[in-house]
C-alpha positions in Angstrom: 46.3 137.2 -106.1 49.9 138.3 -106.6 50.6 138.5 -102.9 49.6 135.1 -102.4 51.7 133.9 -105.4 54.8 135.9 -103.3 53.6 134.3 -100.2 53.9 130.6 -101.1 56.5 131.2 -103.1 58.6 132.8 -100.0 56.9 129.7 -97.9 58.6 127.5 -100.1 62.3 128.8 -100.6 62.3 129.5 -96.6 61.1 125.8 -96.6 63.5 124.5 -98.7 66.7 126.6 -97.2 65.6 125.4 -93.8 64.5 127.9 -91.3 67.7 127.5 -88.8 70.0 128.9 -91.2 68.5 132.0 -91.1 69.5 134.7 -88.7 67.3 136.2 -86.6 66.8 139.1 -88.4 65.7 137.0 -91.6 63.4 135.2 -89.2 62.2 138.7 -88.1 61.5 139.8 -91.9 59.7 136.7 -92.7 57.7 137.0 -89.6 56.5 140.3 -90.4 56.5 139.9 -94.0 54.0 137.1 -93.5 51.8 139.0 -91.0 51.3 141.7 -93.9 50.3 139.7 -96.4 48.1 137.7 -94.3 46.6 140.9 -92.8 45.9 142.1 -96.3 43.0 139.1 -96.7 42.0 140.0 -93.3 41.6 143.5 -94.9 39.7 142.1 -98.2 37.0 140.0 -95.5 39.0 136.5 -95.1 38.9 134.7 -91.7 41.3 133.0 -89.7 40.1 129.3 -90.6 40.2 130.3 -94.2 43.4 131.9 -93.8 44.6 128.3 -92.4 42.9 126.4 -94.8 45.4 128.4 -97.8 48.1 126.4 -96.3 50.1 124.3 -98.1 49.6 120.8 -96.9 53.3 120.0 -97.6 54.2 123.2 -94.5 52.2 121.3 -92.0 54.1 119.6 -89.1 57.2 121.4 -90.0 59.2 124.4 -88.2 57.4 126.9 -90.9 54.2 126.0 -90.0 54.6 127.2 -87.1 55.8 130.8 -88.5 52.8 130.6 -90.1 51.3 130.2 -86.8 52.7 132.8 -85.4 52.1 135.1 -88.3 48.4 134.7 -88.7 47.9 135.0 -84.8 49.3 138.1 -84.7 47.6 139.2 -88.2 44.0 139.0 -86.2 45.9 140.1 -83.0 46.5 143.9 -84.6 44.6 147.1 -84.9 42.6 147.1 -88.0 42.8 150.9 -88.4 46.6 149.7 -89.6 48.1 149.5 -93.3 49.8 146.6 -94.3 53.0 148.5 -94.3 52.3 149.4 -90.5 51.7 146.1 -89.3 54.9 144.6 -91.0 56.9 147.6 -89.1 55.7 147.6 -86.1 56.1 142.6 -86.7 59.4 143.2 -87.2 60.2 145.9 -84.8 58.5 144.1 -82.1 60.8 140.7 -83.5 63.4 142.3 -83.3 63.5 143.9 -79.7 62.6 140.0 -78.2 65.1 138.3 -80.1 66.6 136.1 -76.8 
């Protein structure tokens, strides 16, 4: 329950800063900080459609949702044998070295 507290409320000051005054490396960190705590439900038994469902109405059709997107395809893209603190390593590594 806390993560998901931190998660919308990290969902909500990215959304109110606006995500394209972040650097890349922020974007990077939110990326991958999003994958872990999505990958976390995946870990307790959540699915992909309930996973989307958890999303703020307010997000959709904006530049976050898309993060969001992003994050929770590559939360059911990664090896399950994986701790959350692996997967948000190797998110932001993986960011980070495709930066354009």
């Amino acid at each position: 329950m806390r993560s998901s507290l931190i998660s919308v409320v990290v969902m909500f000051s990215v959304f109110s800063t606006g995500l394209h005054a972040q650097s890349a490396e922020q974007q990077c960190e939110m990326i991958a900080a999003l994958t872990s705590d999505f990958y976390m439900h995946r870990q307790e038994g959540k699915t992909l459609d309930e996973l989307k469902q958890d999303t703020p109405p307010e997000f959709i059709g904006t530049d976050f949702a898309r993060i969001i997107d992003l994050a929770l395809m590559l939360t059911f893209s990664m090896d399950e044998s994986l701790n959350d603190d692996q997967v948000e390593t190797q998110v932001f590594e993986s960011c980070l070295r495709n930066i354009p």
